[in-house]
N, C-alpha and C positions, 0 to 999 in steps of 0.2 A: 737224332741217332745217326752216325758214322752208315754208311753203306757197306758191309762186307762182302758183298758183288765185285766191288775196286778192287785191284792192284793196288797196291801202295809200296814204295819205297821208301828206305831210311840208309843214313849213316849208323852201322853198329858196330865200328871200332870205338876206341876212346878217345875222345879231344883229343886235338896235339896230335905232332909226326910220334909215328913208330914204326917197327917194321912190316907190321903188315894192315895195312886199311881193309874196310870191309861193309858190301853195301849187300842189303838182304830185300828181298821182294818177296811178296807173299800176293796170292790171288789168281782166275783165270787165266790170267794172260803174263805170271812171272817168268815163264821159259821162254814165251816168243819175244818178249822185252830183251832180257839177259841174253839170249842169241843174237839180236840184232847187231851186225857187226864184228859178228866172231867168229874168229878162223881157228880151229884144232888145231894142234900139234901133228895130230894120227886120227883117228877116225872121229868125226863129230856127234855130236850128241843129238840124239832121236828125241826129236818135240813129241812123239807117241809114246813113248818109254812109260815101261809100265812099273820101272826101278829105279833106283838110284843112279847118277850121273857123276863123274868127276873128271871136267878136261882140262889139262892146262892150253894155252893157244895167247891169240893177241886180241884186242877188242880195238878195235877203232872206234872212236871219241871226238866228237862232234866239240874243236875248238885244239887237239891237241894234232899237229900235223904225226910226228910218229906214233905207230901201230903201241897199241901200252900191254907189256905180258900181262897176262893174267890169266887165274883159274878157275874155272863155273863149279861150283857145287847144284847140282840138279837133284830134290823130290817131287816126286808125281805126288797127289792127296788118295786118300784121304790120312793117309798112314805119316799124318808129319804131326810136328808143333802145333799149328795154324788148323789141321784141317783141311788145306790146301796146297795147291802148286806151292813148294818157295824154291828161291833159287838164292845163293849167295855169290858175291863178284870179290876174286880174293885178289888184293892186286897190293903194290908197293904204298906203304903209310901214308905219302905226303900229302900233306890237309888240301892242297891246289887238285892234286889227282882225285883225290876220293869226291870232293866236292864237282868235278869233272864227269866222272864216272855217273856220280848220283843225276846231274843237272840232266843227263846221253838220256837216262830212265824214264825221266820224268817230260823230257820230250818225247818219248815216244808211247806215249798213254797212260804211264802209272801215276799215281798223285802223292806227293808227302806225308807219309803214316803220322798222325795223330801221336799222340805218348801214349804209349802201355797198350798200341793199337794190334800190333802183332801179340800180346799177351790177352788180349781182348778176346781176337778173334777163335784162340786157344778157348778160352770159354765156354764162346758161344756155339762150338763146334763140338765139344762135351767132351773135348780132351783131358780140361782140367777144371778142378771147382774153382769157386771163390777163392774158398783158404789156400791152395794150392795160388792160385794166380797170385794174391799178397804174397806168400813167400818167396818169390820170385824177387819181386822188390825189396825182400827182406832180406838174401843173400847179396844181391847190390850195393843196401846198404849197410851192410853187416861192420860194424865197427873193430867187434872182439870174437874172439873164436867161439865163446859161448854165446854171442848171437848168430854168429854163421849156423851153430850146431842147431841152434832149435830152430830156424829159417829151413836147413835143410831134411830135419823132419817131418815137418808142417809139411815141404815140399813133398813129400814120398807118404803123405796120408797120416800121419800121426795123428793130425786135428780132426780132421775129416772123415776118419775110418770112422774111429767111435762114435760119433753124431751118429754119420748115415745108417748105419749098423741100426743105432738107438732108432731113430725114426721109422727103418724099416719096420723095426719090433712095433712098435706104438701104431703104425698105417695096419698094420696085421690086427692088432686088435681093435682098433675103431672099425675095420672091415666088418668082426665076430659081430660086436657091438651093434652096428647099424644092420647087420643080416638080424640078428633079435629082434630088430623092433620092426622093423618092415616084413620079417618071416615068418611071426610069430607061433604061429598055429601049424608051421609047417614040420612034418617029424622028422624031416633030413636035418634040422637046422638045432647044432650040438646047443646045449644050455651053458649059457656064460657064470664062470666061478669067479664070483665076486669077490670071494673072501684073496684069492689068490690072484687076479688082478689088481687088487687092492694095495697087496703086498709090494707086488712088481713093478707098480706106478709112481707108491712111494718110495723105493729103491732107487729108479732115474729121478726121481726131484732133486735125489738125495746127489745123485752124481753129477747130474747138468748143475746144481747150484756152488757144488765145490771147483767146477769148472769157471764157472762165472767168478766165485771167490778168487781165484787166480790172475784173470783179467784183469781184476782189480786195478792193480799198481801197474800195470802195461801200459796205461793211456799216458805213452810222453812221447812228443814227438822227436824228441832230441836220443831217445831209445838207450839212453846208458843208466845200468841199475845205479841206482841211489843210495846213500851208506849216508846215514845220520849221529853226527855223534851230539849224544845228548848225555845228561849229567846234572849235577846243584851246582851254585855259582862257584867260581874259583876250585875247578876238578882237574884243571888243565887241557879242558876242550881245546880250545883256541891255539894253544901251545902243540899239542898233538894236529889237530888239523896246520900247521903251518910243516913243523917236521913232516908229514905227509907228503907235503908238497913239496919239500925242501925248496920253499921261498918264503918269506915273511907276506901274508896276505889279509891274515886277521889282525886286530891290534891285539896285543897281549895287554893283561896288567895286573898287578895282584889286587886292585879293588875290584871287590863284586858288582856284578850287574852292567860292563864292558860294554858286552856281547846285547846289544837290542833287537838288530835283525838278522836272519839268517845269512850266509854266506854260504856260495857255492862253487867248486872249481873241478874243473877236473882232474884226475890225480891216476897215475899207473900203480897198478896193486898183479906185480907177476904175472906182466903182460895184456892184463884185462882194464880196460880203461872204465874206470867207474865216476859217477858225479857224489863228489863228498861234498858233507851238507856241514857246516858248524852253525850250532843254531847258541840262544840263549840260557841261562844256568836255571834249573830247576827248585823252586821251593816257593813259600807261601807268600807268593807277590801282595804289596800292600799298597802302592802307585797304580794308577789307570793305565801311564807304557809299560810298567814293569807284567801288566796283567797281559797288557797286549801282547810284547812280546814272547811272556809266556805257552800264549794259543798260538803262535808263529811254531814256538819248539814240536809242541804237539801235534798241530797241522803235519808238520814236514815228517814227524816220526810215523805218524799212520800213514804215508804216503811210503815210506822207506822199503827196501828189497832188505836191507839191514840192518840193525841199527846197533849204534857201539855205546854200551851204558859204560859211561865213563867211571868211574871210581878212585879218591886220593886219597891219604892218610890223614888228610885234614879237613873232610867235607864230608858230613853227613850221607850213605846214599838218596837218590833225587825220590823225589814222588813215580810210581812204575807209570806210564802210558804205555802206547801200542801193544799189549800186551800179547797183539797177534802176531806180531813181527816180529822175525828171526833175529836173533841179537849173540855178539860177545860182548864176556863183561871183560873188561880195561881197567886196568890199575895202570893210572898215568904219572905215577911220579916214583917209580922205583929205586930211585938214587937217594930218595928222602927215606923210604922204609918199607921191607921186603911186603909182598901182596899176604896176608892173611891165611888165602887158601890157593898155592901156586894153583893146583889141580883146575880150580874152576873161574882164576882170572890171570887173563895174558896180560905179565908186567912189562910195562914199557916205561921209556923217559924220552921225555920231550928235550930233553937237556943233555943228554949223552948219546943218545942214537942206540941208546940199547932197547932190545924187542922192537925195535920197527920192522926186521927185516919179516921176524916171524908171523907178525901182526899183516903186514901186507899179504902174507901166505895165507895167513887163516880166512881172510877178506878172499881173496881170489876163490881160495876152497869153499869159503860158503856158498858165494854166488854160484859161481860154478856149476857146482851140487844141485843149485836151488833148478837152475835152466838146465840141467842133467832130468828133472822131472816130464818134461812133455810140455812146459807154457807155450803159448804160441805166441809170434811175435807182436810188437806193439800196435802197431795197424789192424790187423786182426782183433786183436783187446778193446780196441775203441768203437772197433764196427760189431762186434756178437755182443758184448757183453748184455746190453737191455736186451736183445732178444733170448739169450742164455737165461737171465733172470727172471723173462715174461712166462719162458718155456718148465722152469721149474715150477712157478707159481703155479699155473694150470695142472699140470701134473702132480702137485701137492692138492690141489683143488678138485680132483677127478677124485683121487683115493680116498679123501674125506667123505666127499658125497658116496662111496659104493661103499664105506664103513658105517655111514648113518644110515645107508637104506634108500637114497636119495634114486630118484628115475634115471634111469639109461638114457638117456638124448639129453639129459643136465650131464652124466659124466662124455657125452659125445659131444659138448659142445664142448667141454675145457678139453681134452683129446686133440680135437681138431683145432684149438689155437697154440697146443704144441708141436702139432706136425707144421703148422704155418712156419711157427719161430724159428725152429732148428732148419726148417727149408730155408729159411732167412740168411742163416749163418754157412749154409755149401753151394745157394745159387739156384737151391730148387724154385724159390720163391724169392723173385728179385724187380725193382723197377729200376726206372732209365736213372734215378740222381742216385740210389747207391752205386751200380757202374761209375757213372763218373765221379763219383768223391773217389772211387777207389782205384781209375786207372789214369785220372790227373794228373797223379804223383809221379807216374812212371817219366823216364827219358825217352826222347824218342828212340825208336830203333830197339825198342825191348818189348 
């Protein structure tokens, strides 16, 4: 385990010259480090300050003979990021300077921050949860404006509220709970409504599990929603997934059964970068690849954030899968023969470029829509989920047992492996290898 005692310093501009480099220090000793060497402009900055600091002056730099401008950014703790001293060194971009500047720090007592080490510290200092800490790296890596959006929710308690909120409730009543059993005989001590606990226990199963159902399709590292077009053979998947792209990427052909494994690219849909999926045609495979690759199509469509049920004027519709999964239906060959029911399917042609443009809009808007709910981000989804789903379980297992009749210390023990889980997922209840699966990922300097 990292010592949060140290000082440590990082580069926290971004690779490459730019105009302004930037080296951050966090710990006991980040002000008398970041002072060493620095002359003010006008009055200098108070190592005792019990406030904010900002000087511009010069830093002398061990290896650069001229004096290098620059500006200290000074926090006293506990009222920072970190929890502690930080300081920042704002000086001119050049990758030689900054790495200069940083080397000045690190001789004179600080040590090279770890990744995700200054977001660690934020943590362990109880500035920020877990979920909060992952969003951090979630706006970093935020690809499209619908994942910056839900990163920056997460960031501001969205995931987090309602857990801790819940588990407060749930520690309230295992308190009630275990006063009954330990107080029994005593007349201060209220009598517990089973009927009405009961209720309310199966309530949160009911909401931590559709939370978990969410999570679901989050676990991807690559974090870009997925759009599945699936269909029966020869519906114009293939055709539609290349116009997508506007590059030929799939082979086309009008003999059935082409398409055996899935393809995937990514593709812009109204500025939102999504991973489209063309898989193989649907119907009663009668070959052992054709069966294969039919559980390929299925696989990826229960995986999907979307899915596009393809439809032409000369193919049967497919057999339904993911039945859970958000879908437009697609009429893809519009230039052959108008869609049936405009109302309820967007006609497109792969062969004209007519309804692509709409079709990309609709794609944007659902996704969209979908991250307009409160999911949280994909890191988040891979680290709660089992505990979300351990956390309902128990709490569907508590309400059972107080509906049959079952003893108070059976509904206190699945109680208490809910309050574990959901501590699981903000930090209340955490070991040393989830920290490090979770602040690995980070750069340094964040």
């Amino acid at each position: 385990m990292l010592d949060p005692s140290d000082t440590i310093a990082a580069v926290a501009s971004p690779p490459g010259p730019g105009f302004r480099g930037l080296v951050r220090l966090t710990g006991p000793d980040a002000w008398a480090i970041a002072l060493t060497g620095f002359s003010a402009d006008r009055d200098p900055p108070d190592p005792s300050a019990r406030h904010a600091e900002c000087r511009a002056g010069w830093l002398t730099v061990d290896g650069l003979r001229p004096c290098l401008p620059a500006t200290l950014a000074l926090w006293p703790g506990p009222r920072t990021y970190t929890g502690q001293p930080m300081t920042e060194i704002h000086m001119v971009g050049a990758t030689p300077l900054v790495q200069l500047v940083l080397a000045h720090c690190l001789a004179r007592g600080a040590r090279l921050a770890e990744p995700g080490e200054f977001t660690l510290r934020a943590f362990l200092s109880g500035r920020i949860d877990l979920t909060r800490a992952e969003a951090v790296l979630g706006v970093i890596d935020a690809r499209t404006p619908a994942q910056l959006d839900a990163a920056l929710r997460q960031l501001a308690g969205g995931l987090a509220g309602p857990i801790v909120a819940l588990r407060d409730r749930l520690l309230d009543a295992l308190a009630h709970l275990e006063a009954n059993l330990d107080f029994v005989d005593e007349a201060d001590v209220d009598p517990l409504g089973h009927s009405e606990l009961a209720g309310e226990l199966a309530g949160a199963a009911v909401e931590v599990a559709a939370l978990a159902d969410r999570l679901r399709s989050r676990d991807r590292p690559e974090g870009l929603p997925r759009v599945v077009l699936v269909g029966p053979p020869n519906a114009g998947k293939s055709r539609l997934f290349n116009a997508l792209l506007g590059r030929d990427h799939a082979l086309v052909s009008p003999r059935a059964g082409t398409t055996r494994d899935y393809l995937s690219a990514p593709c812009d849909c109204d500025g939102l970068t999504i991973e489209l999926i063309d898989t193989a045609g649907l119907d009663d495979a009668r070959s052992g690849i054709e069966s294969r690759a039919q559980s390929f199509s299925a696989d990826q469509a229960d995986r999907a954030d979307l899915v596009l049920d393809c439809r032409s004027p000369d193919t049967p519709p497919a057999p339904p899968i993911a039945a859970d999964r958000p879908r437009l239906l697609i009429w893809t060959k519009s230039d052959v023969a108008p869609p049936p029911d405009p109302s309820a399917l967007l006609a497109t042609s792969a062969r004209t470029g007519a309804g692509l443009a709409p079709l990309r809009s609709a794609i944007a808007k659902a996704l969209r829509g979908d991250a307009a709910d409160g999911d949280p981000i994909a890191s988040t989804g891979a680290r709660c989920r089992e505990s979300l789903c351990h956390a309902s379980e128990s709490l569907q297992s508590a309400s059972e047992t107080l509906r049959l009749g079952g003893g108070d210390e059976l509904v206190a023990i699945d109680l208490r492996q809910a309050v574990d889980e959901l501590g699981k997922v903000v930090g209340a209840v955490v070991t040393d290898d989830i920290l490090d699966r979770i602040f690995r990922r980070f750069c340094i300097g964040k």
